[in-house]
N, C-alpha and C positions, 0 to 999 in steps of 0.2 A: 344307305345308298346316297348320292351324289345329288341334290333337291335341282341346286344352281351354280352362276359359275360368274362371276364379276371380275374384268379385270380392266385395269385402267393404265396406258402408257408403258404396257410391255413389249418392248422388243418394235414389232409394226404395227401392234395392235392398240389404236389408239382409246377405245371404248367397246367393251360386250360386256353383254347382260343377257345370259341364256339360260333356261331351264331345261332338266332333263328327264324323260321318265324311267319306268319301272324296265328288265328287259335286257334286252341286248340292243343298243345302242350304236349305229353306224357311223363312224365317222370315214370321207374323202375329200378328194381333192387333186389336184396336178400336182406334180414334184414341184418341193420349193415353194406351195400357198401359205405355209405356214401350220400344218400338219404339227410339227415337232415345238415352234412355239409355243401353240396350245397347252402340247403335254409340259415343256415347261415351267411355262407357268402357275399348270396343276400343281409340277413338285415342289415349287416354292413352299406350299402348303405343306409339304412332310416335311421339310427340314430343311433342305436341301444348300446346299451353300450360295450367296448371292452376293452381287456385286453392280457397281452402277452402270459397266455398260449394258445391263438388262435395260436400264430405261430408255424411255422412246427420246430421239432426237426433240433437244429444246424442252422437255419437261422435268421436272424439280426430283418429282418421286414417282414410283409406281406401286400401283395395291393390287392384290389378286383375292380374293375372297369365295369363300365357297359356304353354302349349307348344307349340311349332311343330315339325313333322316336315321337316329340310333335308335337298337332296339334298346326298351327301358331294362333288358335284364343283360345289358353289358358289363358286368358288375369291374370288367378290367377296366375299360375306360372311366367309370366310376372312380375307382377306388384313385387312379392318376389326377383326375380334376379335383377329387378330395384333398388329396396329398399336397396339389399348389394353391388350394382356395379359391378354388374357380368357380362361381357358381352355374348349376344346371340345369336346366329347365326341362325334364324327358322327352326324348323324342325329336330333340331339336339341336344343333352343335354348328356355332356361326365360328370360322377360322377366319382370318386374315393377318394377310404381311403385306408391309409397307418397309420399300426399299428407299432409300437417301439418296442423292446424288455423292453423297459421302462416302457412301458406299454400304456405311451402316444400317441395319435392317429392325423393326421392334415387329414381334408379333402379341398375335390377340387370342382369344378363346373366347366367345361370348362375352365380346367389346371389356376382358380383363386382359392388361397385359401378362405376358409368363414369357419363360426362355422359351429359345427355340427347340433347345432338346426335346421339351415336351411335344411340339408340335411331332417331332420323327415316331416318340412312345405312341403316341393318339394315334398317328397315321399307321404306324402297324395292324391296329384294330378296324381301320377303315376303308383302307384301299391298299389294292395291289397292284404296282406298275409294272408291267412286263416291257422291259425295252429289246430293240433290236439286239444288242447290246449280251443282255441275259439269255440268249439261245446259246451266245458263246461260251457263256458259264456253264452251259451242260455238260463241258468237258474238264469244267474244275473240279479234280479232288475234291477238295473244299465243298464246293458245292453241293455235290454228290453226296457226299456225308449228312450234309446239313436238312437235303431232302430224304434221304430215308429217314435222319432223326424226326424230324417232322412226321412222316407218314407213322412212324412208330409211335407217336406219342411222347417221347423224348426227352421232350422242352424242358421239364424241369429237373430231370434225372443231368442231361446233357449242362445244364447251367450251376448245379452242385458238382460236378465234375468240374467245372472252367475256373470256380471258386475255390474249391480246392487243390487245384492244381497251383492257383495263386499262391496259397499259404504253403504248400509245399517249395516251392520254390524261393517263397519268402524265409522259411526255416533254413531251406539250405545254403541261401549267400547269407546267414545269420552266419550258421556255425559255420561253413568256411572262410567269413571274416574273423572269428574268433579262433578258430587253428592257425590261422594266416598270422595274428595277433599273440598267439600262444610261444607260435614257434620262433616269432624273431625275440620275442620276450625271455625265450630259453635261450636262443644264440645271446641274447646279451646278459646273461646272468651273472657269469663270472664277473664281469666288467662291473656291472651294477652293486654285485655283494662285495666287493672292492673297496668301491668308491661308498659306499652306503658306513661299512665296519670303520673306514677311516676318520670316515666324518664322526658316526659314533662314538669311535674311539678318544675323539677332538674333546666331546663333553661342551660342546657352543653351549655361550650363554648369552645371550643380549644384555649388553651395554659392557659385556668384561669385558671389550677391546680399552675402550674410554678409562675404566678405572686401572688394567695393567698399565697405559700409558702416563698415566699421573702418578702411579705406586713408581714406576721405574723415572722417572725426573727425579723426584723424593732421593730414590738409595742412590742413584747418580750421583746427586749434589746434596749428599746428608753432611757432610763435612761442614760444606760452608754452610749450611741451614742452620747447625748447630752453634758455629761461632759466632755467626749474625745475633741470632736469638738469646747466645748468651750474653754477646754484649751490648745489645739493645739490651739487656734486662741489669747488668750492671750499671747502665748509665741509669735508667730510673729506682734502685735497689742497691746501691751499691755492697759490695761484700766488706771492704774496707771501714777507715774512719769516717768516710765523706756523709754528708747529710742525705739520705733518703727526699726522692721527690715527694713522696708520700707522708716523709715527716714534715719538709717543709711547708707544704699545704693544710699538715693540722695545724701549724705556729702561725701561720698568717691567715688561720681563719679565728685562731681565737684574739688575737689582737683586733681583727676586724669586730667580732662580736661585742669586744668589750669596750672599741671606740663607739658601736652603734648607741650607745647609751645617748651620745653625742648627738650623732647625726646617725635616727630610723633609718635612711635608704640603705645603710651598709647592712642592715641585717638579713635582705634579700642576696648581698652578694657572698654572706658570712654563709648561708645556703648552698650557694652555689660552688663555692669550695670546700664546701663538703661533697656534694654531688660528686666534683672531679678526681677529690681522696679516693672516694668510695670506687668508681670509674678506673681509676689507675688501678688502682689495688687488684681489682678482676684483672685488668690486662696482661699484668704482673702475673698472676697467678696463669690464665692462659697463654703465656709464653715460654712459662717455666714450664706446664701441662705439652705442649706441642713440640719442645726440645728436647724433653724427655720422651717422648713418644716417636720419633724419629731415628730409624734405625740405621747402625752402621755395621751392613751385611753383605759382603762380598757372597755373596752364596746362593742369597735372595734375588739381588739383583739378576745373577747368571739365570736362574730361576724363571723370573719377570720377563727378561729380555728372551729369551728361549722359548715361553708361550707365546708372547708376540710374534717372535719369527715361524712360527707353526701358524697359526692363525691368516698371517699374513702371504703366508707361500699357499694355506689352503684357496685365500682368496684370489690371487693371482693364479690361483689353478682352474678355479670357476669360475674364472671372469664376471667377479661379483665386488661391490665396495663396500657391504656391512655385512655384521657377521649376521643381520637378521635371515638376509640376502642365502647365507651361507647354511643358514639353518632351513631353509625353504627348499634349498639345494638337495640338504640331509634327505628332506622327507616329501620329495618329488623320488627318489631311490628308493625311498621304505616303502612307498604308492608302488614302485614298479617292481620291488619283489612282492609286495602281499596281491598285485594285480596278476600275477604269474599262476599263486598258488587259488584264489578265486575264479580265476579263468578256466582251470584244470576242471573247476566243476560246473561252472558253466557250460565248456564242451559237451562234458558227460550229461547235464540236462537238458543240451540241444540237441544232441543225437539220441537223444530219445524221442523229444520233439519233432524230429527229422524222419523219426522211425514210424513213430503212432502217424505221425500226417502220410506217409506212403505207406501204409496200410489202408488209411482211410482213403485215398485217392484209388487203390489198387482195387477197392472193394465197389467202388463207382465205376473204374472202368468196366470190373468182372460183371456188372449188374448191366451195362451201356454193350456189352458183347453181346452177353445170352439174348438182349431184348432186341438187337441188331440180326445175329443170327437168326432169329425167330421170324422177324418180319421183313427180310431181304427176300426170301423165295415168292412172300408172298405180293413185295414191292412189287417185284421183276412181272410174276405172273399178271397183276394187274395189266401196267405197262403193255405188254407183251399183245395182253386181248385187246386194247385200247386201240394201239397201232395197228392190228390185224383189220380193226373197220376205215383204215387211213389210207386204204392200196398198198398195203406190206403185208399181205396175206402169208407169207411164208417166212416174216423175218421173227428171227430169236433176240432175245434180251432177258439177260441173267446182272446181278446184281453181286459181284466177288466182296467177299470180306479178304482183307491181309492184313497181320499184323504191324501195329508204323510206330515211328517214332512217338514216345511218349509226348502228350500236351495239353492242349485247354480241353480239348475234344475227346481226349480219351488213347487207348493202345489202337483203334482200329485203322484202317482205308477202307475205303471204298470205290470199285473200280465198275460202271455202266458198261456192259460190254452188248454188244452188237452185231446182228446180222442179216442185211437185210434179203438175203436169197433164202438163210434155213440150209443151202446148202453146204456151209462152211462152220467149224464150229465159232461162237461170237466170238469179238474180240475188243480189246478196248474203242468205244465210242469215238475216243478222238481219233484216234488214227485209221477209220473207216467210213462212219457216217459221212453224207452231203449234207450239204448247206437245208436243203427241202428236205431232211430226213430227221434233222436233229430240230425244224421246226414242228414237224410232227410229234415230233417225242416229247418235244416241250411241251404243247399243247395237254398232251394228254395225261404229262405231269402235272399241270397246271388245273386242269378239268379234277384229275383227284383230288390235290392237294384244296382243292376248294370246297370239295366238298367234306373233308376231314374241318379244316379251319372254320370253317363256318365263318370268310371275307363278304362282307359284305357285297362290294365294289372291286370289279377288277379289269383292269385297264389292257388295253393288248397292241399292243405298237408291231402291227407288220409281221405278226409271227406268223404270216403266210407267205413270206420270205423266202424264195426257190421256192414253193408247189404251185402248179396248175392242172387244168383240166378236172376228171373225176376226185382227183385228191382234193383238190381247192374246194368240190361241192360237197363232200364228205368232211374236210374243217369247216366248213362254215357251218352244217348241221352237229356238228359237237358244241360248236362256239355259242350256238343259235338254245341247243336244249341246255348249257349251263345259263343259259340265259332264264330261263324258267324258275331256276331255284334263287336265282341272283341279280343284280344289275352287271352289266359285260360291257364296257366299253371295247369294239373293236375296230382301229385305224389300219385301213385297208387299201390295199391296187386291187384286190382281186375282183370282179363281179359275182360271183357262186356265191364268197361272203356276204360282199354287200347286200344280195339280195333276199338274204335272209334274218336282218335285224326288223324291228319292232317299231324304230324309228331311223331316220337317217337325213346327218347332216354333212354338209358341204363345207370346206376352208376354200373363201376365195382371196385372192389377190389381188389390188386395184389401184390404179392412180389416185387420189385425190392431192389438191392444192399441188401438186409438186412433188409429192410424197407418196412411197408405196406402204399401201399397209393391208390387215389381212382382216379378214372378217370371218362370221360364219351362223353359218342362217342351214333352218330345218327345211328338208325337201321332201313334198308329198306328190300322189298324184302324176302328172306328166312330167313335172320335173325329177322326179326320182328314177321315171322308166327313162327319161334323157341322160342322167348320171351313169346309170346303171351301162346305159347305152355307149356311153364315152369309156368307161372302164373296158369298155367291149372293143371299141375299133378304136380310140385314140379319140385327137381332135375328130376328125371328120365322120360325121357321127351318120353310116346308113341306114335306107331302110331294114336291111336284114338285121342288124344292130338293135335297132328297136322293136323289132320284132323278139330277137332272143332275150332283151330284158325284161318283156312282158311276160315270154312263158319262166325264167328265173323267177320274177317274184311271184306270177303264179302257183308256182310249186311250193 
């Protein structure tokens, strides 16, 4: 339950610090004291989205904080503070948020920070907001579903359905991206086996561009290679009478040797033409080796120049500048046929994948029907007697299953249908009920559904919205006995209501400094039979007014 209620600089409220007890809990007020602030500010505490025109004029931030009394064997909320590191004390669960002028928000859990997400998971286990808002939802599909799952028990059958409905869906934009991917990969196969056999056909090899084009200079110019070379080699070798360079270097090294006798320093240079003999003589030899190894091949050439211009048109054809380039090309095509025939069984292992996951979805729905079917009659009949102590003594309400579109939810619908004489057969909720009719229904939706969840705390914004009179004192004794099992926050116009909570407070409105702001203080005693009394005739509050508020909380 709801212990206390702190807030600071929200909205007009520049400071409260209230406690609350055990019960059904009264809240009033005049239109516009600030009623809906209050609840506000509560929701910050679930999660709710924030921003900085919440804060009060001229201050920095605002905090709202609340303590909740949990039972020690909540083992959900448990196992969520375990999950973030929260530590817990039993019995005791301190929340707050603090808003920025930034806009930005950090919240707490027993003065630890954590996301807000968590705050929305906690607040499921803890409080139930009914807004004006959520009566209109009585007429959502959605809705409607969502509450008989609930009444059924559901919760976890209905959320393994939502989950794999995911993975179903994920399997099959799998495999229809990969048929997608199949099929343009078959449209281009011819293309690709083409281009792939040519290139193969080619035989690339990295760096033969480089050595065909120095092979084809060579047979080019073999001619002249070989006249140079041989008459570079007849000028140090000659073939004639003329003296070899090579002789003449041994004749003037042994003269040199034999003057060294003379003068030592000549015999380092008698060395050194030796060195050069020796030096020529290789040179000689590798020039004679390199003219003879030089081919004169009209044939070769044609040959040479013939793989270069293949080479060359391949490259110019895929706009690439090395043949490594051109080899990457090759086996970017080999990737896209061996990608073709791997895909083929990819398919085949996703549409199996595809198969088993809508089986397994189909067999969650088939389980989410039977257990729908099963507790729709008994929803309805509920409902039905619930409304019948509300002054709808004669109205009918049945609960249709139809088959829908496949989803997170499951094959079903679900349609409330409705009637408030009994003498017409029902018909769908939305297109019949009033405004006061579908606040009753809510209610007594609400009254069960609380008592299945086992909520703590449940808040009730105005859901006596269109009733009065007998109806208004017959909600307020529904409102009044879930109060027994529970704590019931109920924000009320009506007086039948009001006068049957446990405690009851006031939202007022008031000038200070220049400034409007809203407060709210508990009222016992005469000032409650005053409240009550105002609910009754307005401002002007008469004796018979206060008269009928006495025998109201009398009763």
């Amino acid at each position: 339950m709801l212990r206390s209620l702190s807030v600071r600089n929200y909205v007009l409220i520049d400071s409260l610090d209230i406690s609350f007890p055990e019960g059904l809990v009264i809240i009033t007020g005049q239109t516009g004291a600030g009623k809906s602030i209050l609840l506000g500010a509560l929701s910050l505490l679930t999660g709710s989205k924030a921003d900085a025109s919440i804060i009060s004029a001229g201050a920095d931030s605002c905090v709202v904080e609340a303590e909740f009394s949990v039972d020690n064997s909540a083992d959900e909320i448990r196992a969520l503070l375990e999950e973030a590191e929260v530590e817990w004390e039993d019995g005791s669960l301190l929340i707050r948020r603090v808003v920025y002028s930034t806009g930005r928000s950090r919240s707490f859990i027993n003065d630890s920070p954590v996301q807000v997400q968590l705050l929305s998971d906690i607040a499921g286990h803890l409080v139930d907001i009914h807004s004006q808002h959520q009566s209109l939802m009585l007429t959502s599909r959605a809705f409607q579903l969502s509450l008989l799952d609930n009444y059924a028990g559901l919760s976890e059958l209905r959320s393994a359905a939502g989950q794999s409905w995911q993975q179903l869906q994920a399997a099959r934009s799998e495999l229809a991206a990969a048929r997608d991917r199949l099929s343009r990969l078959s449209a281009e196969y011819d293309y690709n086996r083409a281009q792939f056999d040519q290139l193969d056909k080619a035989a690339l090899r990295d760096g033969e561009l480089k050595e065909l084009e120095e092979e084809q200079k060579q047979l080019a110019n073999a001619e002249e290679i070989k006249t140079n070379l041989a008459e570079a080699l007849d000028l140090l070798d000659p073939s004639d009478d003329r003296v070899s360079v090579s002789s003449a270097l041994r004749e003037a090294q042994k003269l040199v040797e034999k003057t060294a006798r003379f003068v030592p320093a000549l015999s380092e240079i008698g060395e050194r033409l030796d060195s050069a003999r020796i030096e020529l003589d290789d040179i000689c030899s590798e020039i004679d080796r390199i003219g003879s190894s030089v081919l004169l091949s009209q044939e070769r050439l044609v040959e040479v120049e013939d793989r270069i211009s293949v080479i060359y048109s391949l490259m110019r054809k895929h706009d690439v500048r090395t043949v490594a380039e051109l080899i990457a090309v090759r086996e970017k095509f080999s990737e896209a046929l061996f990608d073709g025939s791997s895909l083929e069984e990819r398919v085949a292992e996703l549409e199996k994948e595809v198969a088993a996951a809508e089986k397994a979805y189909g067999s969650l729905c088939a389980r989410l029907h039977e257990a729908r079917v099963k507790a729709a009659p008994s929803l309805a009949s509920e409902i039905e007697s619930s409304i019948h102590g509300l002054e709808l003594e004669k109205a009918l309400f049945t609960a249709e299953l139809s088959e829908s579109k496949p989803g997170p939810t499951g094959t079903d619908a679900v349609t409330f249908c409705f009637s408030s004489t009994g003498k017409t057969a029902p018909v769908d909720l939305a297109k019949c009920a009033s405004g006061g009719e579908i606040s009753r229904i809510m209610l007594c939706l609400k009254a069960m559904m609380a008592r299945y969840a086992g909520m703590p705390t449940m808040i009730f914004d105005e859901i006596d919205t269109g009733v009065s009179g007998s109806a208004a004192h017959k909600m307020g004794a529904l409102i009044c006995e879930m109060g027994r099992d529970m704590q019931v926050f109920a924000i009320t116009h009506l007086p039948q209501v009001a006068a049957k909570g446990s405690a009851h407070y006031v939202v007022e409105k008031s000038e200070q400094e220049g400034r409007t702001v809203s407060s709210i203080r508990e009222v016992r005693g005469d000032d409650r039979i005053t409240e009550i009394a105002r609910l009754l005739s307005g401002a002007s509050i008469t004796p018979e007014a206060l008269a009928n508020a006495k025998s109201l909380l009398a009763q």
